[in-house]
C-alpha positions in Angstrom: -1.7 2.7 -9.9 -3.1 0.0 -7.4 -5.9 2.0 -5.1 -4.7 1.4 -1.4 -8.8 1.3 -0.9 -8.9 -1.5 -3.5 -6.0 -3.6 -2.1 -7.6 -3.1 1.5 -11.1 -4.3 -0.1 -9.7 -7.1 -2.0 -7.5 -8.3 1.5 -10.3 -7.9 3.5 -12.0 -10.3 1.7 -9.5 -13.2 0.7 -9.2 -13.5 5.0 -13.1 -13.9 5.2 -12.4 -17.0 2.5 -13.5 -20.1 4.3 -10.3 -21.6 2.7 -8.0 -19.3 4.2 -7.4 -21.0 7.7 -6.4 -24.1 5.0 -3.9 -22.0 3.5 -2.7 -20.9 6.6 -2.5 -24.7 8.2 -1.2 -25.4 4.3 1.9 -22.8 5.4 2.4 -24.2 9.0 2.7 -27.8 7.6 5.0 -27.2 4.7 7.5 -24.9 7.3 7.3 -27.9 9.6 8.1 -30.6 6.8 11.8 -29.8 7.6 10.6 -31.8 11.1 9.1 -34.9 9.6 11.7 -35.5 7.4 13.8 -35.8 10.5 11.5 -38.5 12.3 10.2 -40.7 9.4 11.2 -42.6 6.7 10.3 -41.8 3.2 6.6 -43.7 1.3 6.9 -44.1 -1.9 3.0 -44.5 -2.0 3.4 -45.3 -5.9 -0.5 -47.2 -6.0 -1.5 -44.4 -4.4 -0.2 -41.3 -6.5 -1.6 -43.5 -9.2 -5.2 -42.9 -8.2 -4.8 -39.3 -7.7 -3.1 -38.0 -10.5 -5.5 -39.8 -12.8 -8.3 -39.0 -10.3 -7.0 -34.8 -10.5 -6.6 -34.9 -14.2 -10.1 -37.0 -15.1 -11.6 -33.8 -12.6 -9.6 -30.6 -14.1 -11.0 -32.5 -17.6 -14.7 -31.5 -16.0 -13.9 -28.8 -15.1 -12.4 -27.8 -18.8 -15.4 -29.1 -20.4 -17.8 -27.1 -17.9 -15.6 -23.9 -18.4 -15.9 -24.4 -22.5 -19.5 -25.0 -22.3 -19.9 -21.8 -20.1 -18.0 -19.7 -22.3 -19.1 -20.5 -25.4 -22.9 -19.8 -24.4 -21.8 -16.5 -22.7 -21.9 -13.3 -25.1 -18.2 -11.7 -24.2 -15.2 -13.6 -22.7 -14.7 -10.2 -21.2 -18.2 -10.1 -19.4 -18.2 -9.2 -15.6 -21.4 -10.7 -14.7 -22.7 -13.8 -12.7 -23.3 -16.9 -15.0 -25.7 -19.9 -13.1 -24.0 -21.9 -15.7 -20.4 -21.2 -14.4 -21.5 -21.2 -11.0 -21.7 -25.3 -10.6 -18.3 -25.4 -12.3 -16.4 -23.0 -10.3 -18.0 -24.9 -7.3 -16.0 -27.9 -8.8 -12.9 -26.3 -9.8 -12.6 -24.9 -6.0 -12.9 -28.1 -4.7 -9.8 -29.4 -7.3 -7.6 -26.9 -5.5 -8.5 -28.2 -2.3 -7.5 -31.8 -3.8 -4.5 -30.8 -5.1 -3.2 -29.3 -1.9 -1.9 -33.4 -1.5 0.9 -32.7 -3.9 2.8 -30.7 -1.3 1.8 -33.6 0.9 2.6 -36.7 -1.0 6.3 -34.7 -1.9 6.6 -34.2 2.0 5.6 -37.9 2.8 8.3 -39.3 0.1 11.2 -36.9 1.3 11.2 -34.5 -1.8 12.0 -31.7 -0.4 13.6 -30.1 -2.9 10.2 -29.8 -5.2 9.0 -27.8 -2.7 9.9 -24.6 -4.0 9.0 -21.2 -3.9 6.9 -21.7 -7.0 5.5 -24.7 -6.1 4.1 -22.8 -2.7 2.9 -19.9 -3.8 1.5 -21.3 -6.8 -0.8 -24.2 -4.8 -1.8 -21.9 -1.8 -2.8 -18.9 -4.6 -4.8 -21.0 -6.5 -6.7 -22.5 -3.4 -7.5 -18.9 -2.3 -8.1 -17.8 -5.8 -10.4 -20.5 -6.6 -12.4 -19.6 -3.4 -12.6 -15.8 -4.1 -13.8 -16.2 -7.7 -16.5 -18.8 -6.7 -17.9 -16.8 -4.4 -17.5 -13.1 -5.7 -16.5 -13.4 -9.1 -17.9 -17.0 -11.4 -17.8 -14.7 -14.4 -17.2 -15.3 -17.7 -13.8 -12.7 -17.1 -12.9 -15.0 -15.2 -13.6 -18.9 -16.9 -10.7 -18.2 -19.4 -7.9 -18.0 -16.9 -9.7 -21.4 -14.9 -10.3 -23.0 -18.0 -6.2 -22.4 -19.5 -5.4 -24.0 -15.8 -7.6 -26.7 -16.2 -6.4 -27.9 -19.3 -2.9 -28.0 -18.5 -3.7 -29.6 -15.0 -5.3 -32.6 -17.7 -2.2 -32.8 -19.3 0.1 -32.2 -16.0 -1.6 -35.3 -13.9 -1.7 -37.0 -16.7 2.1 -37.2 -17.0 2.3 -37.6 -13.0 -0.1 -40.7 -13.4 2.1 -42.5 -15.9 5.1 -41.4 -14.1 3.6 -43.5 -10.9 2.7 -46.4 -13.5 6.6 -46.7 -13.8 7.0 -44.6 -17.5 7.7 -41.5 -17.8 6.8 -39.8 -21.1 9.1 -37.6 -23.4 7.4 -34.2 -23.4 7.9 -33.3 -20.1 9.5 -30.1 -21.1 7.1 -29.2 -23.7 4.6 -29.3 -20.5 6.3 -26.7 -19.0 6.1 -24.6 -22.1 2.5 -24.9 -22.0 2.4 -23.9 -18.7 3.9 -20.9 -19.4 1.9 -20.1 -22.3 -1.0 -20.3 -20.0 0.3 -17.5 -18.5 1.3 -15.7 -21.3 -2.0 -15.9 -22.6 -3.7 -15.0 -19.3 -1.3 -11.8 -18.9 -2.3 -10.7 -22.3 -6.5 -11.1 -21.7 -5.4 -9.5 -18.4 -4.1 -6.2 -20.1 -6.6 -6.1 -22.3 -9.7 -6.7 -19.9 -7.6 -3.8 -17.6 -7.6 -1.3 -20.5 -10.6 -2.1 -22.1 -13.1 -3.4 -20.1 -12.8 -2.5 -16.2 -10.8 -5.3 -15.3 -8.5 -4.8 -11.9 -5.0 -5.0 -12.2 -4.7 -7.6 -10.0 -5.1 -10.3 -12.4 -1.9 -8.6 -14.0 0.2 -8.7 -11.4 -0.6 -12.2 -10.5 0.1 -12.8 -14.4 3.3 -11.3 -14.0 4.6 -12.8 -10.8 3.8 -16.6 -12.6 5.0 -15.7 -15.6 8.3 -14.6 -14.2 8.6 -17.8 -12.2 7.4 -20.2 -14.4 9.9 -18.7 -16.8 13.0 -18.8 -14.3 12.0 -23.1 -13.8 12.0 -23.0 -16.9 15.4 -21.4 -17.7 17.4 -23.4 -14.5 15.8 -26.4 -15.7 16.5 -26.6 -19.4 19.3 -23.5 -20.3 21.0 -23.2 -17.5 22.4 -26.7 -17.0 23.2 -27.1 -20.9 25.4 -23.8 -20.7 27.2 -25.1 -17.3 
């Protein structure tokens, strides 16, 4: 069962984060996005998105290569200890999920409202905090595999946004989305495990669970639903 101490502990510290008042002001801009939509016209800020998809996917490909690196010289993926190898990468990968925060921004600047989603919310403003909280408490090895499945399919995610602002739009975007869920699939599983047999916290499973489940339900409106309609 989750400890009520735990949870307190663990709350406590996610609003100490230095990026939580940027998740908060992340909240207060997406609710008032309703407002600009009402008082502008759409960008299309095509050269733009351009730059920084290729720009986010060239840094999530550091940050891969810094993860792989780490974990291959540490002795157990499952190891709860502070690596000065990680350290410099997890620095990095925090300051990709700042970056990547303009998604919701370039969507609400171009109109598209309707990509921001539930998901899409949740999963950006977790990961900002997430990334914070694990470089300052936590730049384990436990931890690189989960940042390291993310920042391999954020290569191949911007990647496919990049080309898609170059004007083509490659044929696999529904295998992407499979991989993102296997990400999580795999993540949910090394979370289990770590919980049962190596002190993890069952935090990491709940978080597994919750993207699993929505990951799976974009995936199921997007591609089943509509063929059985």
């Amino acid at each position: 069962m989750v400890s009520l101490t735990g949870l307190h502990k663990f709350l406590s510290a996610v609003v100490r984060l230095e990026t939580f008042p940027t998740f908060i002001t992340y909240l207060i801009v997406v609710y008032l996005a309703r407002y600009w939509k009402k008082i502008s016209r759409p960008r299309e800020c095509r050269s733009v998105l351009m730059v920084y998809n290729f720009g986010c996917s060239a840094l999530s490909l550091y940050t891969l290569y810094g993860f792989a690196i780490g974990l291959v010289e540490t002795q157990s993926f499952f190891k709860m200890e502070t690596s000065p190898v990680l350290q410099n990468v997890y620095f990095w990968y925090m300051v990709c999920k700042r970056i990547e925060l303009l998604d919701t921004i370039f969507m609400i600047l171009r109109h598209r409202e309707r990509q921001l989603t539930f998901l899409h919310i949740y999963h950006h403003s977790s990961m900002l905090l997430l990334s914070d909280y694990c470089y300052h408490f936590t730049p384990w090895s436990a931890m690189a595999i989960f940042l390291a499945l993310n920042s391999f399919v954020h290569v191949v995610l911007y990647l496919y946004y990049g080309l898609c602002a170059m004007g083509y739009q490659p044929p696999w975007k529904k295998q992407m989305t499979q991989i993102q869920i296997i990400q999580f699939l795999i993540g949910f599983l090394f979370s289990i495990k770590g919980y049962t047999s190596h002190g993890f916290c069952i935090y990491s499973i709940i978080y597994g669970m919750s993207m699993t489940a929505l990951f799976g339900n974009f995936y199921y409106q997007a591609y089943h639903k509509k063929k059985n309609i």
